[in-house]
N, C-alpha and C positions, 0 to 999 in steps of 0.2 A: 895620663898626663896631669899632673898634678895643676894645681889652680891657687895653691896658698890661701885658700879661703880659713877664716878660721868661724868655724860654729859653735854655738855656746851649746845646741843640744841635738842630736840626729836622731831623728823617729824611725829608721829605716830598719836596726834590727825589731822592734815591738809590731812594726808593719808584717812583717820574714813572718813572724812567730805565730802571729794571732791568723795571718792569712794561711800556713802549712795546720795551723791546728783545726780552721775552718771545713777546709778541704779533704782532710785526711790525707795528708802528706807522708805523713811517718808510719803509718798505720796500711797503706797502699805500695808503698815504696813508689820512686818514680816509674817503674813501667812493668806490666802485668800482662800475664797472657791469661784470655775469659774464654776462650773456646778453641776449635781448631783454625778458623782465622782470622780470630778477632783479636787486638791487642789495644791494650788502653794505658794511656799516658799522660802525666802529668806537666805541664808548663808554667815557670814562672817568670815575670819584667818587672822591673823595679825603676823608680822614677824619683823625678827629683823637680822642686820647681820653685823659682825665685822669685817675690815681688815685692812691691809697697816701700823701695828705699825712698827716704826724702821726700814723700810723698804732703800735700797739705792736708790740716785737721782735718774730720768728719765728726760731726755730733750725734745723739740719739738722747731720747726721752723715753721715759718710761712713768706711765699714769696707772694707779689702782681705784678704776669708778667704783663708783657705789653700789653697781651689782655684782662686785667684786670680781668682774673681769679684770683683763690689765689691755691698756693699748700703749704699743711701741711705735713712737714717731721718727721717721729718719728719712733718709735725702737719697737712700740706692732707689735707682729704678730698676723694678725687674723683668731682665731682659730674655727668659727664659731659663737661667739658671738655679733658679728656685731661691735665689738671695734672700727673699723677705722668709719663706720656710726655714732658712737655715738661722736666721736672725733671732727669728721666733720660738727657736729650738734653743735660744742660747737662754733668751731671756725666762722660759719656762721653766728652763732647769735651775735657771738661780733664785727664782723665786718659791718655786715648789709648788708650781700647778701645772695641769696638763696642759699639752700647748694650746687645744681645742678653747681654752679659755684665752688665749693671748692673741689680737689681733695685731695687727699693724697699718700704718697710716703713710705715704709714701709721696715724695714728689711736689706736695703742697706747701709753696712758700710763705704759707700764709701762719704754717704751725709748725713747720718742722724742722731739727738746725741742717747749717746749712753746709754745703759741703762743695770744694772749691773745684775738684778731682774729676770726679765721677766716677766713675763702675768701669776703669781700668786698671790695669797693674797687677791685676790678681790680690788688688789690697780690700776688699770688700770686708772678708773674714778678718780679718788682721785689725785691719782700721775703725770699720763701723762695728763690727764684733764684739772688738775692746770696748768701745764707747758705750755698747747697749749690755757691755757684761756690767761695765761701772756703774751705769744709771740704775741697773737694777738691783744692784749690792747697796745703794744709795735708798734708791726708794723702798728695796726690803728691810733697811735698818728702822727707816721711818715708822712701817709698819708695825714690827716690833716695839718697836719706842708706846705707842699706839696702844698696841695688844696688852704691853704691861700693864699701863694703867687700866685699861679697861679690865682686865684680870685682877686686877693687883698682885701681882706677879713679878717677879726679878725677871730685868729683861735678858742674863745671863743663863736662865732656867728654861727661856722657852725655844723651842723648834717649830716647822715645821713639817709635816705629814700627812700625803691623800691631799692637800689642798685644805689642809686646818689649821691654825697654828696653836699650839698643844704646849701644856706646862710638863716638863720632864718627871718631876718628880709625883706631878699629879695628873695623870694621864684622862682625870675624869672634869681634870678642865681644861677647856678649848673655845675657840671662836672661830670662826669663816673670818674670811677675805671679807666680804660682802658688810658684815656687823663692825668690821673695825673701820672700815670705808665708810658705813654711815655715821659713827659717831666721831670720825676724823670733820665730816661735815659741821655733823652738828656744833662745833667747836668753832668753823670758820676753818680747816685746816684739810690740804690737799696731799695726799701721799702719793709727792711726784722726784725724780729720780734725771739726772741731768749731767751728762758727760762728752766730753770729745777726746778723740786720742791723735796724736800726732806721731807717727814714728820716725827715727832718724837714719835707722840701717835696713838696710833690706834684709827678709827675714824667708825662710826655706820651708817649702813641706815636702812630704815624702812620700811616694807610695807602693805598694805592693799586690800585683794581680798576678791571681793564680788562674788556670785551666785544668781541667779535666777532658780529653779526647778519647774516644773509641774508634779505631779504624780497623777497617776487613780488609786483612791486607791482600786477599787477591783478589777484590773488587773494588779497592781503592775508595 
């Protein structure tokens, strides 16, 4: 039955794909015989799920201290669903350290933005996600800004990599996280990172679960 929804992007066939190539789907066929009464088969469900329309802002912050960890501040409480993990998973990868260096800070209104919602709607990912992707794209510019001068370096020349940030065309110079954080100090200057996101449409994710079963089909 059609629903007239219109989506602007559907992750469902890249879901199909990556989960049949995981499993050996093509490579198996769906159903196989492995002995005289054994038979093995494959299953797949697909899913769909909507949340976060119209929902209010949530913020996050993003700080790189001085020993060149990073700490992420935001307002999800986590309720067992690993939220702060997955948050922490966002902002590691836009920074370019492991996540083991990124902590998180949660729940405390004394530092953290504030957020009107809460940990309903399936807008967690969506909402504070976006917010702690921005802060950290924010406070990684800073950083670089940072790096350059302490390198004297073009800020368009440098990357980072392993947790260093590394001049491209001279790979034999670098700085840590930790040495740009101290002399953003020494400066009087803090490499912090600050966003909220609001959305207006409810927005769709997708998913795709395979099986693999073995049954002895005259012992059930």
């Amino acid at each position: 039955r059609s629903t007239n929804v219109k989506m602007s992007s559907v992750g469902l066939a890249e879901c199909l794909t990556k989960g049949a190539e995981a499993i050996g789907w093509r490579a198996s066929g769906p159903r196989s015989v492995l002995g005289v009464s054994e038979r093995r088969g494959f299953g797949c469900a697909i899913g769909l799920w909507t949340g976060a329309g119209g929902s209010t802002p949530s913020g996050a912050q993003v700080d790189v201290l001085e020993d060149g960890s990073i700490i992420l501040s935001n307002p999800v409480v986590d309720h067992g669903g690993e939220q702060q993990t997955e948050l922490r998973q966002m902002v590691s990868e836009v920074m370019g350290l492991p996540m083991e260096k990124v902590a998180s800070i949660w729940g405390d209104t004394d530092c953290c933005p504030e957020d009107l919602t809460g940990v309903v709607a399936s807008r967690t990912t969506l909402v504070v996600g976006v917010a702690a992707i921005r802060a950290s794209q924010e406070a990684k510019k800073k950083l670089l800004r940072l790096a350059s001068e302490y390198l004297q370096a073009d800020f368009d020349d440098l990357g980072i990599e392993e947790g260093l940030i590394r001049v491209r065309s001279n790979r034999d110079l670098k700085v840590s996280f930790r040495d740009v954080a101290k002399y953003a100090a020494s400066r009087g200057e803090s490499i912090t990172g600050a966003s909220s996101c609001q959305p207006n449409d409810s927005v769709y994710s997708f998913s795709a679960a395979f099986a693999e079963v073995i049954v002895d089909v005259e012992t059930g």
